[in-house]
C-alpha positions as CSV (number, residue, x, y, z in Angstrom):
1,X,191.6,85.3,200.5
2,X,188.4,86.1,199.2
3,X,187.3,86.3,195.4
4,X,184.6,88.6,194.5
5,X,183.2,89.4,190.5
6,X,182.2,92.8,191.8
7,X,179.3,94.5,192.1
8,X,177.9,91.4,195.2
9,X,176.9,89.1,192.1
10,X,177.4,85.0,192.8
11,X,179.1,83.6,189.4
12,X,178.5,80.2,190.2
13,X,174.8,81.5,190.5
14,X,174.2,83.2,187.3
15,X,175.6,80.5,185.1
16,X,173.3,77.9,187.0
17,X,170.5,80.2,185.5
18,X,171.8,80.5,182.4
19,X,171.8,77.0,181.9
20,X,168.7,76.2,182.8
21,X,167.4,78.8,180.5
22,X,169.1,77.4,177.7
23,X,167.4,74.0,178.3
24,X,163.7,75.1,178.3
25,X,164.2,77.0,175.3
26,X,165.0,74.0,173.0
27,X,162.6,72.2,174.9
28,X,159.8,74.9,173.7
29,X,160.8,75.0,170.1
30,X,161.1,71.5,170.3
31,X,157.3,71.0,171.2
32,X,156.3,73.7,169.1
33,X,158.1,72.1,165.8
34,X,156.3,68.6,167.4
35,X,153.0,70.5,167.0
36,X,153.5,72.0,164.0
37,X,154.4,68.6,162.5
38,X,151.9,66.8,163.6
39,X,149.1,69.4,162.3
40,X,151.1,68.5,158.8
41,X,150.7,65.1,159.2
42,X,147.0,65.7,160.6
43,X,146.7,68.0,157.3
44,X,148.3,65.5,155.0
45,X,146.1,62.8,156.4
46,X,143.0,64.6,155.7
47,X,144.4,65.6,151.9
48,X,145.1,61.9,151.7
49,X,141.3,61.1,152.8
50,X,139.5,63.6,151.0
51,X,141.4,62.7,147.7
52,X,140.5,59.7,148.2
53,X,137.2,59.9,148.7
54,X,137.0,62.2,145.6
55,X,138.6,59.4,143.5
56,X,135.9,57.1,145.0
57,X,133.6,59.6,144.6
58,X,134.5,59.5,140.6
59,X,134.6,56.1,140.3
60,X,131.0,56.0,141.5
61,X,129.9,58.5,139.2
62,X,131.6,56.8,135.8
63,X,129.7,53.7,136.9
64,X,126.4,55.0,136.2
65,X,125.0,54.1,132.7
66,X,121.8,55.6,133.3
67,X,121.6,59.2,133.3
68,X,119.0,60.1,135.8
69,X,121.1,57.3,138.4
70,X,124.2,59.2,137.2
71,X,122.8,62.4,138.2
72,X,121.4,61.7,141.6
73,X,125.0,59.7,142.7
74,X,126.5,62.9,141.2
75,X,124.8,65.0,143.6
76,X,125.1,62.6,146.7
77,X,129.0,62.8,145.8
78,X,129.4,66.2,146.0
79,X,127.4,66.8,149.2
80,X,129.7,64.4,150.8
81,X,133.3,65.6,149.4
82,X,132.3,69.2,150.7
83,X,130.4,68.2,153.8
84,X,127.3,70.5,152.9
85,X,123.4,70.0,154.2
86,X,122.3,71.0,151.1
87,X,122.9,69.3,147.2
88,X,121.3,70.1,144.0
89,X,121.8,69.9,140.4
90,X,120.4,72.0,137.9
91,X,119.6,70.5,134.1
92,X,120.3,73.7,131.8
93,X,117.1,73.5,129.0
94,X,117.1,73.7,125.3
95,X,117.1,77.7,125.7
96,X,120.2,78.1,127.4
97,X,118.2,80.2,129.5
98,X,116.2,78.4,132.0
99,X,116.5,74.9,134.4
100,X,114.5,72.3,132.9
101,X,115.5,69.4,135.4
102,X,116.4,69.9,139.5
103,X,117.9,67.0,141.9
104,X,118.3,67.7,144.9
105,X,119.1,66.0,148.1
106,X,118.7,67.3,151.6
107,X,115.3,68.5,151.1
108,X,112.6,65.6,152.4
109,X,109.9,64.9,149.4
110,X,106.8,66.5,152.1
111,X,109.4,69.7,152.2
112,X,109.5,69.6,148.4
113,X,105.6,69.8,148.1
114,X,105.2,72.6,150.7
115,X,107.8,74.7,148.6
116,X,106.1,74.1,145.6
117,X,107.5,73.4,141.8
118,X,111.4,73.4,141.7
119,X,113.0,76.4,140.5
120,X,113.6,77.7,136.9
121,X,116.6,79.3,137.4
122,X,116.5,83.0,139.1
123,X,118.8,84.7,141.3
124,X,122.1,83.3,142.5
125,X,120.9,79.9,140.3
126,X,120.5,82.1,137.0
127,X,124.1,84.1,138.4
128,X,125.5,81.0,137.5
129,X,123.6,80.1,134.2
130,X,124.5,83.4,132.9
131,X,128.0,83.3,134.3
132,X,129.4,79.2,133.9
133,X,132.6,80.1,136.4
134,X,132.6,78.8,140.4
135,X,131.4,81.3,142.6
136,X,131.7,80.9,146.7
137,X,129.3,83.3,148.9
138,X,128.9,83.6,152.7
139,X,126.5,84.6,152.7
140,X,123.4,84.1,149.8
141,X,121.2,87.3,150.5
142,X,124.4,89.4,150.5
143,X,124.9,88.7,146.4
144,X,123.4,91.6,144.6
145,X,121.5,88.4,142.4
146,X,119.9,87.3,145.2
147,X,115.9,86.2,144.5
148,X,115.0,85.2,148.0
149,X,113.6,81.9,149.2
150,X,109.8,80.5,148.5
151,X,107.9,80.4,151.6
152,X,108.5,77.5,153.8
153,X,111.5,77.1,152.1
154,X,114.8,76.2,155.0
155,X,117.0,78.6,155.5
156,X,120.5,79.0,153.3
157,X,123.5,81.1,153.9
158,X,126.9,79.7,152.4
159,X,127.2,79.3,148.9
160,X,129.0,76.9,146.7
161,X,128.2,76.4,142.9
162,X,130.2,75.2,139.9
163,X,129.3,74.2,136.5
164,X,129.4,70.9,134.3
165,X,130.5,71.0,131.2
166,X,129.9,68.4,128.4
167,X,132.2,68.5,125.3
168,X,132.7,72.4,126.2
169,X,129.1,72.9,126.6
170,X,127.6,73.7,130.0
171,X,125.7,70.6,130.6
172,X,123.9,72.2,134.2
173,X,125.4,73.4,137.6
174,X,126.1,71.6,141.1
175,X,124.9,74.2,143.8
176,X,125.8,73.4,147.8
177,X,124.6,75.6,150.7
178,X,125.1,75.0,154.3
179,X,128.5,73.7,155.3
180,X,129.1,71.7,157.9
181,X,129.2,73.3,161.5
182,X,128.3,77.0,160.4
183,X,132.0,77.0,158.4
184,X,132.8,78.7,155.5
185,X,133.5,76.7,151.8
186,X,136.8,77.6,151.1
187,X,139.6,77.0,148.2
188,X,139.7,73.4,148.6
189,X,135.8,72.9,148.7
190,X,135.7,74.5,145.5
191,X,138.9,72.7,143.7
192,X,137.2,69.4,144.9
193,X,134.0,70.2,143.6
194,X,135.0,71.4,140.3
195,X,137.2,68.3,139.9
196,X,134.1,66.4,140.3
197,X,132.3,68.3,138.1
198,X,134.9,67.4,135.3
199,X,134.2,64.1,136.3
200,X,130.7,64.6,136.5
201,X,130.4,65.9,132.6
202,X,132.5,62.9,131.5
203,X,130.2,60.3,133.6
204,X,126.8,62.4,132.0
205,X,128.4,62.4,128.0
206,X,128.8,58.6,128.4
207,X,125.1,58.1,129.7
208,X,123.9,60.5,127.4
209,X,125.3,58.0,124.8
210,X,124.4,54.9,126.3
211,X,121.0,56.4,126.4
212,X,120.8,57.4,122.6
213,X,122.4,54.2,121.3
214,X,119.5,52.7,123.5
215,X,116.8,54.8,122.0
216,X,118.4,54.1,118.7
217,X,117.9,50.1,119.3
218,X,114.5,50.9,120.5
219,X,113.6,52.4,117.3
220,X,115.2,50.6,114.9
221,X,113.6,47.3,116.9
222,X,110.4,49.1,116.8
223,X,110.5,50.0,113.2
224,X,111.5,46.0,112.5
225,X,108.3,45.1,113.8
226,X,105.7,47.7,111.8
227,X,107.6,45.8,108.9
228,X,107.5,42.4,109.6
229,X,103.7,42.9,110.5
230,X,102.8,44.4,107.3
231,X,104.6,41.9,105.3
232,X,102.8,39.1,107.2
233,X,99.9,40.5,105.6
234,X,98.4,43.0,108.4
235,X,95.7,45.0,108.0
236,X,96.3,48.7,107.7
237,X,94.1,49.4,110.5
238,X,96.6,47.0,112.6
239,X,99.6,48.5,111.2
240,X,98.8,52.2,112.2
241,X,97.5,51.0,115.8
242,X,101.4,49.4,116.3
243,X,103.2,52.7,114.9
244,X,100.9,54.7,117.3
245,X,101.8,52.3,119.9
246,X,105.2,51.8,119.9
247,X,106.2,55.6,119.6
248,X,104.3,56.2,122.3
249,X,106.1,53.9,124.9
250,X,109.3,55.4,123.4
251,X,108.8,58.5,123.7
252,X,106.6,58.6,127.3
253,X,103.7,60.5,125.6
254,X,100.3,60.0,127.6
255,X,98.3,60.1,124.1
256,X,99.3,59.0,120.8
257,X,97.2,59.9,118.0
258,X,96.9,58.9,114.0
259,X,95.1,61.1,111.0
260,X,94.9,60.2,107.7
261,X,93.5,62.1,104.8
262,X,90.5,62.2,103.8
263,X,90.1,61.9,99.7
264,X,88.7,64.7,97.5
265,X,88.4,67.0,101.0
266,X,91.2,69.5,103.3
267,X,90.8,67.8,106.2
268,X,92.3,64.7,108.5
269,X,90.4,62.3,110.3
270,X,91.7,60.8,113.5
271,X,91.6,57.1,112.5
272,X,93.2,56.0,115.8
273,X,94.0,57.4,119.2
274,X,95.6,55.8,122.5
275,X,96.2,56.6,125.2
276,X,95.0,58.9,127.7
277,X,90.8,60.5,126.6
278,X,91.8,58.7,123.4
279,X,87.8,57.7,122.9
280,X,87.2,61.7,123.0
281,X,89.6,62.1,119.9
282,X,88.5,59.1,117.5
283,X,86.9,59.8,114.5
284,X,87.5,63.5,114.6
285,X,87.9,65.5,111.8
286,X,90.2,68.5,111.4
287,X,91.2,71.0,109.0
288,X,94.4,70.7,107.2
289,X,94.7,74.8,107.2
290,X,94.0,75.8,110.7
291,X,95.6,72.7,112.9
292,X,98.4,71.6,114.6
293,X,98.4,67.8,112.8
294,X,97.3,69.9,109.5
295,X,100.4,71.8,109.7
296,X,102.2,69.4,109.8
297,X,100.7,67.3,106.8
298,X,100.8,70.4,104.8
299,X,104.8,71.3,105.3
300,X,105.5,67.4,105.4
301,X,107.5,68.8,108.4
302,X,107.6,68.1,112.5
303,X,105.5,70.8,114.6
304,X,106.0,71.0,117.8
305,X,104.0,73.0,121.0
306,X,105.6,73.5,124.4
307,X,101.5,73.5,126.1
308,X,98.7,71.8,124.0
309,X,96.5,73.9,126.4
310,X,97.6,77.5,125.5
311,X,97.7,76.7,121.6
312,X,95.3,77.7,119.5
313,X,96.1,75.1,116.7
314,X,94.9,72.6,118.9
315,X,91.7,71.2,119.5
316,X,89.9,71.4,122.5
317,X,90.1,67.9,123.3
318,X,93.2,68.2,124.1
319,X,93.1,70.5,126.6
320,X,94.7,69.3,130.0
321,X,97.8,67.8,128.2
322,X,101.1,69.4,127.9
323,X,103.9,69.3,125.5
324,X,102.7,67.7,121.8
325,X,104.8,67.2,118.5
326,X,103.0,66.3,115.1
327,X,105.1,63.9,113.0
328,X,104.3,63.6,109.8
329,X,104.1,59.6,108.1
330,X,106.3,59.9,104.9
331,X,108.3,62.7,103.7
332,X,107.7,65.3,100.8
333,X,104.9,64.5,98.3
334,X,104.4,61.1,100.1
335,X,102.8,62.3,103.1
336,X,100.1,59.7,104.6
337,X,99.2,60.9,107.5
338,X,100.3,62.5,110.8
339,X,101.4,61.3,114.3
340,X,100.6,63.2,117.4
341,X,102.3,62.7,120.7
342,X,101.2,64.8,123.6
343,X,102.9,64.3,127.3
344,X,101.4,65.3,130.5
345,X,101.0,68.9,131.6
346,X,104.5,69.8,133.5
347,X,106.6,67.0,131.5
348,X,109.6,67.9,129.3
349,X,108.9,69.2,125.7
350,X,110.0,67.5,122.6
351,X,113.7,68.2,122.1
352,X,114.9,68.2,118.4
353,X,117.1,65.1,119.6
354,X,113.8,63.3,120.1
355,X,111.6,64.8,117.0
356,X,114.6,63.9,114.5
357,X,114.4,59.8,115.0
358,X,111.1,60.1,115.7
359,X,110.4,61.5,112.2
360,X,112.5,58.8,110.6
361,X,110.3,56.0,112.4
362,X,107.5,57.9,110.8
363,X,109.2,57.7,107.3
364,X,110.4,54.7,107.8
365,X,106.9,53.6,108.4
366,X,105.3,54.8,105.9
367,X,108.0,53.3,103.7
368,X,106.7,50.2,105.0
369,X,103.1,51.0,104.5
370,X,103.7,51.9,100.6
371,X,105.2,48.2,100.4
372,X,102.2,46.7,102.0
373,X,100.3,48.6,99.7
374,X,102.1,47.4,96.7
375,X,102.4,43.6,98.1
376,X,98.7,43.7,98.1
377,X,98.3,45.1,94.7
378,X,100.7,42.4,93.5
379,X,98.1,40.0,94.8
380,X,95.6,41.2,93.8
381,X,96.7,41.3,90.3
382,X,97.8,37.7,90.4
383,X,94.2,37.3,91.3
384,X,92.9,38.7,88.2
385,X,95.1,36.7,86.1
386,X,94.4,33.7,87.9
387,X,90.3,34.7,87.1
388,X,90.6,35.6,84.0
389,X,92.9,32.1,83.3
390,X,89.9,30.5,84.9
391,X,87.0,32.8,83.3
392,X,89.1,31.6,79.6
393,X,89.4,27.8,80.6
394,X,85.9,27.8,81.3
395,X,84.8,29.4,77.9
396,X,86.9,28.0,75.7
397,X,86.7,24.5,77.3
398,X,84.0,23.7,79.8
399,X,81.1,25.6,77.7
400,X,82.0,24.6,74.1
401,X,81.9,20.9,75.6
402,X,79.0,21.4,77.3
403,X,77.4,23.3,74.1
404,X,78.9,19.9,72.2
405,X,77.0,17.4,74.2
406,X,73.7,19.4,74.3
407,X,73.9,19.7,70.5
408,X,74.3,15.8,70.7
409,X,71.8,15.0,72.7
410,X,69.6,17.2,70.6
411,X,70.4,15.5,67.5
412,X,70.0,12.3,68.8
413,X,66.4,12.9,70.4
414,X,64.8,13.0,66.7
415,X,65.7,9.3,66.4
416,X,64.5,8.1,69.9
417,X,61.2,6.5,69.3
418,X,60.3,5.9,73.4
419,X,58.1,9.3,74.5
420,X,59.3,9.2,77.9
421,X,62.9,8.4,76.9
422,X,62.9,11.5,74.2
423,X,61.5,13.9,76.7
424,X,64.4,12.6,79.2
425,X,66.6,13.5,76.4
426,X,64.9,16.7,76.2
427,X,65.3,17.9,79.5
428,X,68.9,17.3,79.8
429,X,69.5,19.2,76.9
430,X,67.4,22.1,79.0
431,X,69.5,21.6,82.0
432,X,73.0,21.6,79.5
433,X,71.5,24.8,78.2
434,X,71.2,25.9,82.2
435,X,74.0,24.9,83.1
436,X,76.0,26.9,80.2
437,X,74.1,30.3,81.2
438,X,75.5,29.6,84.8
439,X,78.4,29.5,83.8
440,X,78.8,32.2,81.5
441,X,77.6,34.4,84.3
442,X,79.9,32.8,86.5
443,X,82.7,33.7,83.9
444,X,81.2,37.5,83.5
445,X,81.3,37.9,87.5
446,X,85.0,36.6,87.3
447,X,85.9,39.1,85.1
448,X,83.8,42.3,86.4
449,X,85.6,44.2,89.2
450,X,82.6,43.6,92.0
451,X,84.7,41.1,94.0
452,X,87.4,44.0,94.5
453,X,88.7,45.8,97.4
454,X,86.5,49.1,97.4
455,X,83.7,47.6,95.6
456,X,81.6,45.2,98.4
457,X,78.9,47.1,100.5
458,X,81.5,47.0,103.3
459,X,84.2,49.4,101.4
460,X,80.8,51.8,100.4
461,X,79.4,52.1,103.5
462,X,83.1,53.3,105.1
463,X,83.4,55.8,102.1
464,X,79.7,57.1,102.5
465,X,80.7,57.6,106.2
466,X,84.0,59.3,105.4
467,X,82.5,61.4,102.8
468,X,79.9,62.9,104.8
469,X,82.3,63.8,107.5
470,X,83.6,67.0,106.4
471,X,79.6,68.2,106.2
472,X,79.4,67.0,109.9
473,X,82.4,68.3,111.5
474,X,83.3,65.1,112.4
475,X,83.5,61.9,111.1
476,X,80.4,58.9,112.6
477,X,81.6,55.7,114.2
478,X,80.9,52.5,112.7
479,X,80.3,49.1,113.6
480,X,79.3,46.0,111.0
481,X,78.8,42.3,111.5
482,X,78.2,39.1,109.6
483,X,79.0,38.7,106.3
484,X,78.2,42.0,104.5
485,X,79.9,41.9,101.4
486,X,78.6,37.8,100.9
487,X,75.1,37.9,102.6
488,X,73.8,41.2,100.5
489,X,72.7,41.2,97.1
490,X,74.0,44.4,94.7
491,X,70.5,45.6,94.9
492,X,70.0,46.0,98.6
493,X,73.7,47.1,98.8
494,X,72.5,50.1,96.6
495,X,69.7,50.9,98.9
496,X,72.2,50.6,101.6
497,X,74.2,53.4,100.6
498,X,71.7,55.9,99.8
499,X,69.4,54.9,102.8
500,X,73.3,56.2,104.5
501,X,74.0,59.2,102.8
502,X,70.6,60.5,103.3
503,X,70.8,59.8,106.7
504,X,73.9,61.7,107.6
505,X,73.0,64.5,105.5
506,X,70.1,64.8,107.2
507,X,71.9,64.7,110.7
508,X,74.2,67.4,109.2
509,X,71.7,70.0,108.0
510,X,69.0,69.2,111.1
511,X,70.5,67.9,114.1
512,X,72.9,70.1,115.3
513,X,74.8,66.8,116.7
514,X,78.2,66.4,117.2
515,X,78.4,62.4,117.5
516,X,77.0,60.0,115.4
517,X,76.8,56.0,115.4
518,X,75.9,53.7,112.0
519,X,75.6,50.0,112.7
520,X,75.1,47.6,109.6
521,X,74.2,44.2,110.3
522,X,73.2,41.0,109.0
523,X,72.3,37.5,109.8
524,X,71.4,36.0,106.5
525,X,68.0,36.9,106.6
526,X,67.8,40.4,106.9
527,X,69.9,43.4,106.8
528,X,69.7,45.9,109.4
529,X,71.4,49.7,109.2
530,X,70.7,51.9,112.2
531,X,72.1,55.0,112.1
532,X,71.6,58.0,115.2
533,X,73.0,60.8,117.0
534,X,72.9,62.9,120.1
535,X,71.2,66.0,118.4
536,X,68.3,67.9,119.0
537,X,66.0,64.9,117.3
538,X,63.6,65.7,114.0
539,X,60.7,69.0,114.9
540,X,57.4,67.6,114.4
541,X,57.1,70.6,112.0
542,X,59.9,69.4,110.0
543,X,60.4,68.4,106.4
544,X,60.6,64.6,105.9
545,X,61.1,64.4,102.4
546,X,64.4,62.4,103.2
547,X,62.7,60.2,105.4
548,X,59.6,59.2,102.8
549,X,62.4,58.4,100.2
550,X,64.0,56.0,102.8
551,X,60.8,54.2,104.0
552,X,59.7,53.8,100.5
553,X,62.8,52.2,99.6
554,X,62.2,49.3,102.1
555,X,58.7,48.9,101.1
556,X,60.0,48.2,97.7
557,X,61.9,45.4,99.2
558,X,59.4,44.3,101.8
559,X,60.9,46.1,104.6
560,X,60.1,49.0,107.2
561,X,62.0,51.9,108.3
562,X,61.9,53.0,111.9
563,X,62.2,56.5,113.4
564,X,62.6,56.5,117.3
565,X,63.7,59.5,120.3
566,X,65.7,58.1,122.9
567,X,65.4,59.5,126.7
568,X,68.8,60.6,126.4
569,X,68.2,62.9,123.0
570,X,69.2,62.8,119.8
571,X,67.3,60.4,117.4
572,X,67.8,56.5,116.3
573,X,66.9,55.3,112.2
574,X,66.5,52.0,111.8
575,X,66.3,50.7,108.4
576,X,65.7,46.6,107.7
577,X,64.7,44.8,104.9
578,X,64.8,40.8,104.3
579,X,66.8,39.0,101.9
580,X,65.3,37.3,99.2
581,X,66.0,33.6,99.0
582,X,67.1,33.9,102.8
583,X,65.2,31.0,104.7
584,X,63.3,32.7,107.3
């Protein structure tokens, strides 16, 4: 007997089916859940990796001590961690407004200088100045900021930026373009990179310190040595040339320059200049009303210009230079002079973090230069007590002894019957008598002021020079040799000077010069004082008053004066007059 379902359908036949159906179903979610897992575990693996590499990443920015190393490895990190072409880092300036540093990496340096200068901070770069939150494009010229690219410049499309922030102020921003394989930067890009940027302003602060605490040393080191020096007894001269000096390798200034006052006048006279075209700025005098360094004396305050050549407080011998600051030496009523450092055209200006210890090297100095000064006077004043010890000594002991003797001998001559013994007698009461007028003038020149500081031909001849500067314009150079203050007698020293103011004054009214040379010299035999200038020399038709006066003066004292035209221009005095007593 037959058994039939119904309807001609095999039972054995569909459950067969069923069964296999029911095993490649598992088998399916099976390979599916297999996937799934293992593009988790391929996932996980790559989380695993990239925080890892952000935490090596961090660890290789925190190293960094030196801030311009601490920025570049900052931008190398995040180029990696987000696999972009392109890395940069923007330095926000003092102004909030504008970039005033750029790194970047991805960019070859021959690229760099067919761009042109690195950008300020327009378009989707000022987006994020403006606006200090993370902002993802894909596409750059699609952001209604967008400025465009310089010529030459490679092509950009996606967009990553976020900004660093330093004690909750925004330190700069880290800018990416170009992703990997054409992708887009997506959530994780961004939470990476703005981990690293918290990183990034953490690594910068502690550089930033290291770097002041640094500078600090560097001053305080600096400001060690200007004392020390001037305690060992340096000149002045010296003293100013090390302050110059020393805040000019601090600060990376290409010229460093030094004005003091001039007395009884409203001006400043560069004493010393270093640095780059310093021999164009020595000796120059400039107005204490209408000047950048005068502004600075006057207020007893720091003055500061972002471009030397745009500023009309400036002179034009300065031109070509960039970013200055006048500093002045001393504070308040105590003002000796001013500093000026000037950078290169293009390099940073002076930040108020670098003008404020700056100014307190400058005070500090000057603190130092007043204890010189006082050192000196000190000694000086020991010297007069030791002369006038001496000077008293000499009267009171050496002379009435010496007066004793003679008076002696003198009485005892009447009673010497031998003519050649009484006339012996005789003359050593002469020479006692001598002897005693030597003295007493030795003891006269012990107590006068001539052996001084200011008071030897030297001193005179800097002050006749100084004094005639402000007629000038500018102040002469000067150059002496051999012993000046020793060699010349008072007399000759008063020619000196006059022969020197008359011939400045007469380069000032007549001239029209706007360099002139004095050279004093002297061998022991003569003295020579050449003074000239690169004017317009002396008309034929001119008056020469001035110049009979001089050559009269050496004919008094058996000399000539000289009046000669270089090739060149401008005209040459020479003055000379011998010595008396000199052998010749």
């Amino acid at each position: 007997m037959c058994v039939s379902s119904g309807r001609g359908g095999s039972p054995v036949g569909s459950q067969e089916q069923a069964g296999q159906a029911r095993v490649r179903l598992p088998q399916l979610k099976l390979d599916e859940l297999l996937e799934e897992l293992q593009a988790r575990l391929d996932a996980a693996r790559g989380t695993r990796d990239r925080v890892h590499s952000l935490l090596e990443a961090v660890l290789s920015v925190g190293r960094e001590l030196d801030l311009e190393q601490a920025l570049h490895s900052i931008v190398e990190a995040a180029a990696v961690l987000v696999d972009a072409q392109y890395a940069a880092l923007g330095v926000i300036g003092a102004d909030g407004k504008r970039l005033s540093a750029f790194h970047t990496i991805g960019v070859t340096e021959e690229e760099i200088a067919r761009i042109g200068p690195y950008p300020e901070g327009h378009g989707i770069l000022g987006e994020l100045i403006t606006n200090p939150q993370p902002l993802r494009l894909a596409k750059i010229s699609d952001h209604p900021s967008s400025y465009g690219f310089p010529p030459r410049h490679p092509p950009m499309n996606t967009f990553l930026g976020v900004p660093i922030r330093v004690r909750d102020q925004v330190f700069g921003n880290l800018y990416l373009t170009e992703k990997a394989g054409g992708a887009q930067f997506d959530e994780e890009d961004e939470s990476v990179l703005s981990t690293l940027a918290v990183a990034a302003g953490v690594a910068i602060d502690n550089a930033r310190l290291y770097e002041e605490s640094r500078l600090r040393e560097r001053w305080l080191s600096a400001t060690a040595e200007i004392t020390h020096s001037l305690m060992s007894g340096s000149e002045r001269g010296e003293a100013l040339g090390l302050i110059a000096e020393r805040a000019r390798e601090i600060t990376g200034a290409a010229l460093a320059v030094v004005a003091m006052p001039l007395e009884d006048t409203d001006s400043l006279r560069v004493e010393l200049a270093i640095g780059e075209g310093a021999e164009a700025h020595r000796g120059v005098v400039l107005p204490v009303d209408d000047s950048l360094i005068g502004l600075a004396f006057s207020t007893a305050a720091p003055v500061t210009s972002r471009d030397v050549g745009r500023d009309e407080r400036v002179s034009q011998r300065l031109k070509g230079l960039g970013a200055a600051v006048a500093v002045p030496i001393g504070t308040g009523d105590g003002v000796r002079g001013v500093l000026l450092l000037v950078r290169e055209a293009g390099h940073m200006v002076f930040s108020e973090k670098e003008t404020e210890p700056l100014r307190g090297f400058a005070a500090q100095a000057a603190i130092a230069l007043g204890l010189a000064e006082r050192r000196q006077d000190a000694e000086q004043i020991a010297v007069l007590e030791d002369r006038d010890r001496i000077a008293r000594d000499l009267h009171d002991l050496a002379i009435q002894r010496l007066f004793a003797t003679g008076m002696t001998l003198q009485s005892a001559g009447r009673f010497i019957e031998h003519r050649e013994a009484s006339e012996r007698v005789a003359r050593a009461v002469d020479d006692l008598d001598e002897t005693i007028k030597i003295i007493r003038s030795t003891i006269f020149g012990l107590r006068s002021h001539d052996g001084l500081p200011g008071s030897g031909l030297r001193a005179r001849v800097v002050r006749a020079a100084g004094e005639a500067a402000p007629v000038l314009g500018f102040a002469p150079s000067l150059r002496m040799e051999g012993l000046v203050d020793t060699d010349v007698p008072r007399e000759i020293a008063d020619h000196v000077v006059a022969v020197l103011s008359e011939g400045l004054t007469n380069i000032a009214r007549h001239a029209r010069a706007d360099r002139a040379e004095v050279a004093l010299e002297t061998d022991g035999r003569e003295v020579r004082l050449t003074v000239s200038d690169n004017g317009v020399g002396i008309p034929p038709e001119g008056r020469r008053s001035g110049l009979h006066n001089m050559a009269e003066r050496a004919r008094q004292l058996g000399g000539e004066l000289r009046l000669t035209t270089p090739e060149g221009g401008g005209s040459t005095l020479l003055w000379r007059v011998p010595v008396p007593g000199a052998k010749q």
